[in-house]
N, C-alpha and C positions, 0 to 999 in steps of 0.2 A: 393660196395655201390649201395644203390638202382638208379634204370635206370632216363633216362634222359639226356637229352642235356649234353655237357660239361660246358660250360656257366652257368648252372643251380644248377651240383654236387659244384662247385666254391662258387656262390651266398649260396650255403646251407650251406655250413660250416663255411664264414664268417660272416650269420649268427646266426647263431648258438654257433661262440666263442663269438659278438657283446651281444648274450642273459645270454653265462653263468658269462660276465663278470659285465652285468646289476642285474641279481639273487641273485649276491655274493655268496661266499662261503659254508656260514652254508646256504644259501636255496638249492645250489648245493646237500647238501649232505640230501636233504631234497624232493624232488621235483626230478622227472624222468624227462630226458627229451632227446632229439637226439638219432639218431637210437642205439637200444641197443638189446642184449637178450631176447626173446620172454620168461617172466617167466613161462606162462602156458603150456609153447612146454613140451608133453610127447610122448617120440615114444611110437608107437604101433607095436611090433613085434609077429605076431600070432606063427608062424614055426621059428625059429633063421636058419639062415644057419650052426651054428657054435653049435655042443652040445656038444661033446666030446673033440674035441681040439678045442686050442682056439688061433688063430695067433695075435701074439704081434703088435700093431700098436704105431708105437712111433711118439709123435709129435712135431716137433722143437720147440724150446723158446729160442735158442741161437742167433737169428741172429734178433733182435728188429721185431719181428714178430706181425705184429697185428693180425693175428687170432691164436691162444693158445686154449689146450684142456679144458682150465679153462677160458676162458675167452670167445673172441668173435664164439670159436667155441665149445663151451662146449654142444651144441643142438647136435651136428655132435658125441660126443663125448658118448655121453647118445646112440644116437642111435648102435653105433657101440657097446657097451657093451651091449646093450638088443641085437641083435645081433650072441654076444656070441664073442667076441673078448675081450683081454685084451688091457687095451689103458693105454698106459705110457707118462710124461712129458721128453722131451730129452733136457735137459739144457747145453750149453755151444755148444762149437764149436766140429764137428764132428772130428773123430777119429775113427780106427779101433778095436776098444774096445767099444767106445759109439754104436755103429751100431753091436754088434756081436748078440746081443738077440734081433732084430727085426727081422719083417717079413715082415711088411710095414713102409717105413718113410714116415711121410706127413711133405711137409714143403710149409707153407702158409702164402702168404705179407712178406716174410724176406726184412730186408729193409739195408744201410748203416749205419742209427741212425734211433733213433724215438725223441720224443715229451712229454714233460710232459702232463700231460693229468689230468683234472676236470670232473669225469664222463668220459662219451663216445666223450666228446670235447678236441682234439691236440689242444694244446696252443702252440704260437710262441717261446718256450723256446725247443731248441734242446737240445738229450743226444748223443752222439758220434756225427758221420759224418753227410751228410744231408740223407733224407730218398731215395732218389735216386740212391744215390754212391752203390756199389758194395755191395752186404750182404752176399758175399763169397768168402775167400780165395781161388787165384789158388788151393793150393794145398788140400783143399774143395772138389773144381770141379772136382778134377782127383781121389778123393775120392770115391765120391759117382759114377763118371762113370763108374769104375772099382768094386765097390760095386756090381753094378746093373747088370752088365757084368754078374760077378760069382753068380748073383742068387737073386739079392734084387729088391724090389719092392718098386717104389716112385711114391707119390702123388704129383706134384708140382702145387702148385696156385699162381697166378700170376696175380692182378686184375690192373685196368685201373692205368694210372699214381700216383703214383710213382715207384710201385711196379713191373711192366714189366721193368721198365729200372734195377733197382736191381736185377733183376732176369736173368736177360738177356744173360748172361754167362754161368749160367746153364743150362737152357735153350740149345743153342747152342749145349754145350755135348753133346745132345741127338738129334741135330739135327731142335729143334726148334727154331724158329723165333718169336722174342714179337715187337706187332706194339706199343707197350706204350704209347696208349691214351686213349682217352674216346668211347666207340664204340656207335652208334646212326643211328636207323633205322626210317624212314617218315614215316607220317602217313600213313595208307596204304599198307604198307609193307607186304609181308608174315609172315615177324619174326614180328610186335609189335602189342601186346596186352596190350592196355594202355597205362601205361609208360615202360611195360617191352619189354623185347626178350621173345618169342616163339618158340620154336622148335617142330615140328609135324610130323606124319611120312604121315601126308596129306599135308603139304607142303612142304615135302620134304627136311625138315632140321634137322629131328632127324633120323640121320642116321644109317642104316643096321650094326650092329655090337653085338656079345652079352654083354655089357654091357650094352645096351639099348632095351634088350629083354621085350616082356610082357611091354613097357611105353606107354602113348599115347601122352602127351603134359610134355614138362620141360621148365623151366623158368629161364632167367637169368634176373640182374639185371645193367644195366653196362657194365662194365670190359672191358678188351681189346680184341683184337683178336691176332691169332696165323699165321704163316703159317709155312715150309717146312715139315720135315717129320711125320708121322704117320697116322693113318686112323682116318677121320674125326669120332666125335661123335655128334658134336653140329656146322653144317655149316653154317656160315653168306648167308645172299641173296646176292643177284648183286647188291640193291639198300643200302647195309649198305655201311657206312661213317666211318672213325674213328678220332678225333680232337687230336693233337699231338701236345704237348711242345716241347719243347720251348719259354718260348716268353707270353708278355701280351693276345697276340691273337693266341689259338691254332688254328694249320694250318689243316685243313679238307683234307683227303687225301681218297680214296677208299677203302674198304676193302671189297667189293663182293668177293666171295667164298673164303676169309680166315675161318679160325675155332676159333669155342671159347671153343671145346675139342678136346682132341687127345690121343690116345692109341697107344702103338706101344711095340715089344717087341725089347729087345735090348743083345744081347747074351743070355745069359742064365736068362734074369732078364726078368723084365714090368716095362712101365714109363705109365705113363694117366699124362697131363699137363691141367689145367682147366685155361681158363683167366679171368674166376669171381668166385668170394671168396662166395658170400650169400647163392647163389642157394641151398651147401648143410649145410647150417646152419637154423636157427629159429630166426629171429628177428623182432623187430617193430620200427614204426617213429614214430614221436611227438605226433601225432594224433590217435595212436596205430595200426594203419595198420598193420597186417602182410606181410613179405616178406620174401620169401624162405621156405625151408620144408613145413613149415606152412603158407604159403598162399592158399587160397583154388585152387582147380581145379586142380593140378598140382603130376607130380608122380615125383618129385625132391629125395622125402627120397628113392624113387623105385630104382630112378638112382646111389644114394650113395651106396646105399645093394649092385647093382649088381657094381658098379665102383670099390669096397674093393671085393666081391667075387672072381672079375676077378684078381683083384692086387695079393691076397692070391692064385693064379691059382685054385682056387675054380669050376671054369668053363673053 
């Protein structure tokens, strides 16, 4: 979700349900409104990394996922096929037969349950368990770690609360740690640019790695931070914060030099874990603002080319 306070991503959604529930229905389906799809996002891919072959990128829908190749990540989806990747929908719960024809799994916001939803607005009406709870079978998790092990490549996203605590397990497998709040840098800061994060290789937060080769500034929006293992890609300051549930009042906790990415290779595989969802998507707010790929100044789509290059061991 786009940056800002925790207090404030809160106040935005209720709302935002307070408005689609004023609109009513037929204006709903009549009238844009709350962060959505950026329609005019068209990548631009001059050279494709990808001409001759073309590695399979599948991306989960099994696990009440809010970002989908059809849905809120279809910008991510477009580019990665101009690109020159083939990108498939992976529906249902993982198996060693679901996972035999990929080459990259992305799995982004899996959640416990989700939300009947009006538009881009979750209404109070849950489908399965709450979005929190676990969005993976044990036998999931030893799945795909053993997957990655013998040679698979995963993309995991994991954006600010609810989604770091559902993720959390998997996560783990590989060694990471999800702070599952709202992450929030002061004015001032080396990371914020407005209302977003910043990462630069002038302030020293977009870090030396070739995924991040050729960038100059990425941007997140949000999300949570990370810590234990993997080489940083995108490192918090000393002065970022993270608000964590719990509770009417999320508890403010530190999160100087955690990450809000990470690479790391894991037997014979690659894992990259992101802890905000926009950055490599296209969308807009009320007001049409872009955020992500397609907000200006920013080499975000740069970061995605080389985050799936490096996942396909392209590099």
């Amino acid at each position: 979700m786009r940056g800002g306070r925790a207090k404030r991503v809160l106040k935005y959604a209720l709302a935002g349900l307070a408005g689609a529930i004023a609109l009513g229905i037929s204006g709903l389906l009549l009238i844009p409104f709350g962060q959505r799809v950026d329609p005019d996002y068209r990548p631009a891919v001059a050279a494709p990394n990808w001409v001759t072959a073309h590695p399979v990128v599948c991306v989960d829908e099994g696990h009440w996922n809010a970002h989908s190749a059809a849905g809120r990540y279809r910008p991510l989806a477009d580019l990665l096929r101009a690109d020159g990747y083939e990108v498939r929908r992976h529906r249902g719960r993982f198996s060693a037969a679901s996972l035999a024809g990929c080459r990259i799994l992305v799995v982004a916001n899996g959640a416990g349950g989700g939300r009947f939803r009006i538009g881009p607005i979750n209404l109070p009406i849950k489908r399965g368990g709450e979005r929190g709870d676990p969005a993976f079978t044990a036998a999931e998790v030893a799945l795909l770690r053993a997957w990655v092990s013998q040679g698979g490549a995963l993309l995991l996203v994991a954006d600010h609360a609810p989604f770091g605590g559902a993720a959390r397990a998997l996560g783990a497998a590989f060694g990471i740690g999800m702070g599952g709040g709202f992450v929030e840098v002061p004015r001032g800061s080396p990371a914020r640019s407005g209302g977003e994060l910043q990462f630069t290789s002038a302030n020293g937060l977009l870090r030396p790695h070739p995924v991040n080769a050729g960038l100059a500034r990425v941007l997140t929006f949000t999300g949570q931070s990370l810590t234990g293992a993997g080489e940083p890609l995108l490192l918090l300051p000393a002065d970022a914060i993270e608000f964590v549930p719990p509770g009417p009042a999320l508890r403010p906790v530190p999160a100087g030099g955690h990450r809000q990415a990470v690479a790391l290779s894991f037997g014979s595989g690659r894992v990259a874990v992101l802890g905000e969802a926009a950055m490599i998507t296209a969308q807009i707010d009320d007001g049409g603002a872009k955020f992500g790929m397609n907000a200006p100044g920013n080499d975000n789509a740069g970061f995605a080319r080389n985050l799936f290059h490096w996942l396909a061991r392209g590099r």
